[in-house]
N, C-alpha and C positions, 0 to 999 in steps of 0.2 A: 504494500500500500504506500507507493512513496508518492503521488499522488494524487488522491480519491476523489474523482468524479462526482460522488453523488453524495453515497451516504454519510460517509465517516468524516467527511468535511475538514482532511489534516493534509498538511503538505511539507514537504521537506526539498530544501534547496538540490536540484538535481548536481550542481557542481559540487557540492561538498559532500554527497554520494558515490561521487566520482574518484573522489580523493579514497574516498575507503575503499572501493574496487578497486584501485592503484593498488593500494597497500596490502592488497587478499589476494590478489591475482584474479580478480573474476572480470570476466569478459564483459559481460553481460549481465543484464535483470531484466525481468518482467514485470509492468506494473499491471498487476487484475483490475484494478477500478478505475477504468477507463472512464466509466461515466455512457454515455450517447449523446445523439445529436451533434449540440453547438461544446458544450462541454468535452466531447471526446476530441473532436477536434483541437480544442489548446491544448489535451493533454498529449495527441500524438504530435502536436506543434512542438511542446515545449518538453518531448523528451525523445522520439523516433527523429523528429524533423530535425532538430537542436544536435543533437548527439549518434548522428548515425552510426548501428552498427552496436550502440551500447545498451541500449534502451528498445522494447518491444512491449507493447499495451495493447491488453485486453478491451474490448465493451462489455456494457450491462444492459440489463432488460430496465426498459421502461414500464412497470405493471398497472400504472395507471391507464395503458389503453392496452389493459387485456383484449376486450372482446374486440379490436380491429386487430385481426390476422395480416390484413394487407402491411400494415402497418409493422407490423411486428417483424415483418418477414423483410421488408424494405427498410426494417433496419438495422439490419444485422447483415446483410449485401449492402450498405453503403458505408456502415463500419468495415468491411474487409475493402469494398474499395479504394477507401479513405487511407488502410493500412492498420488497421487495426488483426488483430493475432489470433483473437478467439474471442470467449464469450465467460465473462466471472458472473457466477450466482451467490451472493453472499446467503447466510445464515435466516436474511428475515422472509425468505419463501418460508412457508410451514409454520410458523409462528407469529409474524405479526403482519403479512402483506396480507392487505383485505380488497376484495371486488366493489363494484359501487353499487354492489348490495351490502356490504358490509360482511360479506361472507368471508372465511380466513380462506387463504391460494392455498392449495395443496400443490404438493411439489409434481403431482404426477396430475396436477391439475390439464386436461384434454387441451385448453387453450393457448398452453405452452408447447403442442405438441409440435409446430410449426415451426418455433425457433431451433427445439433441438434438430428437426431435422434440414432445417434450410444451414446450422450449422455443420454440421454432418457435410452434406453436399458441396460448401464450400471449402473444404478443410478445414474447417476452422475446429479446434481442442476448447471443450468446455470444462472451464475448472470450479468445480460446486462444493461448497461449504454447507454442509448441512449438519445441524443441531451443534452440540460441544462437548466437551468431555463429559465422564457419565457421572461426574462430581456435581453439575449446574443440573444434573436432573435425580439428585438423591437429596433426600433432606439434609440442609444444615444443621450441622449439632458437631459435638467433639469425632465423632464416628467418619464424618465427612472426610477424605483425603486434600481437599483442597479449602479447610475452613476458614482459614487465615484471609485467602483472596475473596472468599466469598461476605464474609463479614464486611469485607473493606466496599465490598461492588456487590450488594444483596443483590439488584438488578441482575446481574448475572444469572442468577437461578430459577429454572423453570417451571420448580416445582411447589403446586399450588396454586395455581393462579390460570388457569383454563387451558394450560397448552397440551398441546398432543406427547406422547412420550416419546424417549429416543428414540425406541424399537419403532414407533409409528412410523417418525420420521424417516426413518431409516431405509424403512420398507416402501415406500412413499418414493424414494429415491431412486432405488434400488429398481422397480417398477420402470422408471424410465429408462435405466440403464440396461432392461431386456425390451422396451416397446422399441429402442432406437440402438440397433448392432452395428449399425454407419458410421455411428458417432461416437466419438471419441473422449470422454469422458474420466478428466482429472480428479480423483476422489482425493480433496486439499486435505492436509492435518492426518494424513494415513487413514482417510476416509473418514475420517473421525472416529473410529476404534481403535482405537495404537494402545488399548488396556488391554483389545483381547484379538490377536492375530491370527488365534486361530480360525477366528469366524471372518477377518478380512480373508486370508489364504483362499476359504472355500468360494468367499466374494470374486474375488481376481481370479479361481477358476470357472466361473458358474459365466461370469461376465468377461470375455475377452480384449470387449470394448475399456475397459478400466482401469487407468493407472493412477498413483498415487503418488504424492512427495511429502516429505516427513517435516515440512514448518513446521516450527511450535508443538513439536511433540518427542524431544529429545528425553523429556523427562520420563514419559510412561516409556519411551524406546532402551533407555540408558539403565533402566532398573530392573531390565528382562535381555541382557546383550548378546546372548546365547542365541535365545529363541529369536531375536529381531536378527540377527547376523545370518539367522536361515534363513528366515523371510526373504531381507534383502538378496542373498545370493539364488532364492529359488524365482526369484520375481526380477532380474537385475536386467531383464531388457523393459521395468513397468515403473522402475521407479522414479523420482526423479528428487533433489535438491533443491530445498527451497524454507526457509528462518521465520517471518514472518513474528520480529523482535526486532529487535534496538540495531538500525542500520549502523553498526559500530565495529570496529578492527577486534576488538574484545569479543562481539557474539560471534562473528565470524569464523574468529578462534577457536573459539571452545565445540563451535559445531565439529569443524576439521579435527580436533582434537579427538571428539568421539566416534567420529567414524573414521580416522584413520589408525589412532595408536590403542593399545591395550591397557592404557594408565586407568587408574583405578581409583574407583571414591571419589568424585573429583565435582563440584559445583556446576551449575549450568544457569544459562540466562534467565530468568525470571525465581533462583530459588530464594528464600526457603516456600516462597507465594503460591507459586504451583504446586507445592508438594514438600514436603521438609525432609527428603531424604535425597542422595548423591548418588550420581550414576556414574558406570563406566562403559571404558571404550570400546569399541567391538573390533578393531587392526583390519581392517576389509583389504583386501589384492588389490591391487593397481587396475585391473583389466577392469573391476564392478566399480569403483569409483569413479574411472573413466566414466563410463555410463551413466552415473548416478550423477555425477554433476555437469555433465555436457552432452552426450550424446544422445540421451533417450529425447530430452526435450528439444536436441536439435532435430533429429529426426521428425518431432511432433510439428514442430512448425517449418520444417522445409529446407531446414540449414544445412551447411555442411557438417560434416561430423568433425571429429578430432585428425582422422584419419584422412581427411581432403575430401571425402566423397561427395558426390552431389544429392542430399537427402529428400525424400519427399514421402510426407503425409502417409502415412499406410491406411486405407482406403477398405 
């Protein structure tokens, strides 16, 4: 989110983002919250157009004209015309986006069925954030694994107050991800299960359309390094690299840290908040890290790979 279009209304100077990709070695970023329209235009102005080469932006769905299909459809082909990369669904499908009935959008709402597949059809990779860890949908109290963040940001949490459960959501999503096998779909945060991989695994088999990058979930990844260190190498042409934390030389760090060396016990971005216990590194090969931070999302969006190749979209 280095600078969001619509919702989350935060922005960070692209040059001084710059400097810390210097400092990391990273080629590149993706920004998801493009926005639409007039909005996504400054932001592919002011970061694809600005910084060729370093910078690649996502669009978003405008939900307020659900029910015009035409619409929806012509705008997600003039977001790729424009140059935009794919299509970000933040978290509020399923929980708080309402029709102008006032009815809540279901993620597998029929009316959406157009963008995912005019995305689909264009190449375009849809990255979807659905629901959040399963701490914001258990009661708070001491028993909670993430009390601490949740006391500070009650908001946060789902439970009790009319929303659908994770499992709904989930299922909801999941739904789309078998009405639409064209489409290419980014399950953001490890799908948002990274507590329990064994039920993503059965996921990414069941769904071939579906890959995942581990933002903001180093902490449930980093306290299971065994079992996530299989994941990743049983999945290593599905996953991909991606923070979604403090654009900083420090986070940066400590991600590299955990997936590349086997040091052990060691802090990670957001603790003790997320969680009050320490993870360790999983030492991954050279050949899946390759992949995990360059290659699979080159491939996704049409790049060359590390290797020189000329990559395109798997279709």
């Amino acid at each position: 989110h280095l600078n969001d279009g619509i919702v989350m209304r935060k922005s960070t100077d692209p040059k001084q983002f710059l400097g810390v990709m210097d400092q990391t070695n990273v080629k590149a970023a993706i920004n998801l919250t493009g926005g639409w329209d007039e909005k996504l235009l400054r932001s592919l102005h002011s970061l694809t157009d600005s910084f060729p080469g370093r910078f690649y932006v996502f669009c978003q769905i405008d939900y307020t004209r659900l029910d015009e299909p035409n619409y929806l459809i012509d705008s997600v082909e003039r977001a790729r015309s424009a140059g935009a990369k794919g299509v970000k669904v933040l978290k509020d499908l399923g929980l708080t986006v309402r029709d102008r009935q006032g009815n809540r959008v279901r993620i597998d709402d029929p009316r959406l069925d157009c963008v995912w597949e005019t995305a689909g059809k264009l190449g375009m990779p849809v990255g979807i954030h659905m629901a959040d860890p399963d701490a914001f949908f258990t009661r708070v109290d001491r028993h909670n694994e993430r009390y601490q963040e949740l006391v500070v940001h009650p908001d946060w949490s789902f439970v009790g107050r009319g929303f659908p459960s994770k499992a709904e959501l989930l299922a909801q999503r999941n739904r789309v991800f078998e009405r639409h096998p064209g489409t290419h779909f980014w399950g953001l945060h490890m799908a948002n299960r990274s507590e329990d991989l064994d039920e993503v695994t059965q996921w990414m088999e069941r769904y071939p359309n579906l890959l995942v990058e581990l933002g903001g979930r180093i902490a449930e990844l980093g306290r299971q390094p065994r079992r996530a260190s299989r994941f990743l190498q049983q999945f290593q042409d599905r996953v991909m690299f991606g923070m979604d934390t403090g654009l900083s030389t420090e986070c940066y760090r400590t991600y590299f840290r955990f997936l590349e060396t086997e040091d052990e016990h060691f802090e990670y971005p957001g603790y003790p908040w997320q969680g009050s216990w320490k993870i360790y590194g999983m030492g991954l090969p050279d050949d899946v890290l390759k992949k995990l931070y360059h290659d699979n999302a080159a491939r996704e969006l049409g790049l060359p790979t590390l290797a020189g190749d000329a990559s395109t979209v798997i279709q």
